[in-house]
C-alpha positions as CSV (number, residue, x, y, z in Angstrom):
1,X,-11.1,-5.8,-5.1
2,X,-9.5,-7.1,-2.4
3,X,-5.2,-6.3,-1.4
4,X,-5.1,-10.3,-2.5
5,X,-6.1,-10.0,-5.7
6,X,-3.9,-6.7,-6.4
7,X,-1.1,-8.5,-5.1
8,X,-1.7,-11.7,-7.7
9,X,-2.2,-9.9,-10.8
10,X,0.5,-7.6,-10.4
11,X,3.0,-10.1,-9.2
12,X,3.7,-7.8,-5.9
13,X,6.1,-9.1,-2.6
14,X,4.5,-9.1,0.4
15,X,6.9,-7.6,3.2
16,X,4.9,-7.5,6.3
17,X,1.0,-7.4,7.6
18,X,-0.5,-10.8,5.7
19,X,-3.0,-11.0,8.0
20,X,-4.7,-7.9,6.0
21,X,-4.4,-9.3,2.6
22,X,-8.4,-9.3,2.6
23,X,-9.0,-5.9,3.4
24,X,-11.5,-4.3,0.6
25,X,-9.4,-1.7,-1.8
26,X,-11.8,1.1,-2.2
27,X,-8.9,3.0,-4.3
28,X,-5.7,4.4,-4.3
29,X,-3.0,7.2,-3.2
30,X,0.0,8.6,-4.7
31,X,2.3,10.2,-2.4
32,X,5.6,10.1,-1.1
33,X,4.7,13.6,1.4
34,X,3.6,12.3,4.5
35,X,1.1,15.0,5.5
36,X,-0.3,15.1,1.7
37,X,-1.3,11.2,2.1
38,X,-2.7,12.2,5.7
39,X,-4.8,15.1,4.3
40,X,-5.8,13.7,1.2
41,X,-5.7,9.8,1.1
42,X,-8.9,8.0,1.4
43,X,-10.2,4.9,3.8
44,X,-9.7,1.9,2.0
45,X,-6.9,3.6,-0.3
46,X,-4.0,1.2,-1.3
47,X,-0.9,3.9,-1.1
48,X,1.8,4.2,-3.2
49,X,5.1,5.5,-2.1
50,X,8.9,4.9,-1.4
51,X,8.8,6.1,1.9
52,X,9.8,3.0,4.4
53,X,9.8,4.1,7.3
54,X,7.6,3.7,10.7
55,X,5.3,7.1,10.1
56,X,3.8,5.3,7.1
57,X,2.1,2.8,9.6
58,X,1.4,5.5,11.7
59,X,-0.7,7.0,8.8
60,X,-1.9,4.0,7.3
61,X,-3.5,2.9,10.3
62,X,-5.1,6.7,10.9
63,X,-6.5,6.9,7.7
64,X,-7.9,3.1,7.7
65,X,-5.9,2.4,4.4
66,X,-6.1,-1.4,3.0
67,X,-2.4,-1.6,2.1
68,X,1.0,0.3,1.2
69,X,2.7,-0.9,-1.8
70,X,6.6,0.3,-1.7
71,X,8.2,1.4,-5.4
72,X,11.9,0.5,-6.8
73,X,12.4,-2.6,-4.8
74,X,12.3,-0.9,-1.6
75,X,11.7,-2.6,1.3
76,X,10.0,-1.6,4.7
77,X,12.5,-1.0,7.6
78,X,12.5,-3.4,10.7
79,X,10.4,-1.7,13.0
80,X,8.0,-0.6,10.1
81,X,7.2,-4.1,9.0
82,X,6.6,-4.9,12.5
83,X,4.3,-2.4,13.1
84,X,2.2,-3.8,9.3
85,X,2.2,-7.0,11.4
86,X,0.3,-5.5,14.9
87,X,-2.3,-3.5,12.4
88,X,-2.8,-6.0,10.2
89,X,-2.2,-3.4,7.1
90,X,0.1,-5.3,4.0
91,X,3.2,-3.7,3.2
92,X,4.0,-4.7,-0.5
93,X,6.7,-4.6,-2.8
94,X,7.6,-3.9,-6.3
95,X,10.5,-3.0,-8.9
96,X,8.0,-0.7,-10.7
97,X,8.3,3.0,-10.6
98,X,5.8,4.9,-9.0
99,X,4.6,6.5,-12.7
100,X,4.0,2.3,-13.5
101,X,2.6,0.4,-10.6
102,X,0.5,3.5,-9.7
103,X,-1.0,3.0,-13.7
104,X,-1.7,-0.5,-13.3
105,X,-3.4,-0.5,-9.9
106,X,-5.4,2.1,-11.4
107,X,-6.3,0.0,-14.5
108,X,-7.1,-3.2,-12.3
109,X,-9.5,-0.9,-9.9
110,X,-11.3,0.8,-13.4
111,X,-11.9,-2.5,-14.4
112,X,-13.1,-3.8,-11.1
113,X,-16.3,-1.1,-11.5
């Protein structure tokens, strides 16, 4: 499944990074603590969290991840989106609690196998 299709059927925002919205979602992380996600998260993961600023990019790009989806609304600070936009990783959005949007990503990628 690719960050495209995730974003369609889950009516997600994109914030920043577009130019990654057909990287290969391999599966997901839950996390909002930083070195959890960078110990644990997968390459290919789409992660989950309501952190927004910079260090996510920093950790998205180490780990190879395909996207970040932001919870509650939240919205990627300046220099974070900017940063999505030079690595080409997605930065998305949605009003959904974590507990919610972490469900239904998780549904759509059970399906996908």
């Amino acid at each position: 499944m690719k960050v495209r299709d995730i974003l369609e059927k889950l009516n997600l925002k994109v914030c920043s990074g577009t130019a990654g919205l057909n990287r290969e979602i391999k599966g997901g992380y839950t996390s909002d603590l930083l070195s959890d996600v960078m110990g644990n998260a997968q390459e290919g993961n789409i992660w989950i969290t309501l952190q927004t600023h910079k260090n996510i990019m920093a950790i998205a790009s180490l780990k190879e991840l395909s996207a970040i989806v932001l919870v509650k609304g939240y919205k990627p600070e300046e220099d974070t989106a900017a940063e999505s936009e030079t690595e080409g990783i997605p930065i998305l959005s949605t009003p959904l609690q974590t507990f919610e949007i972490t469900g239904e990503i998780f549904e759509l990628l059970r399906e996908e196998k």
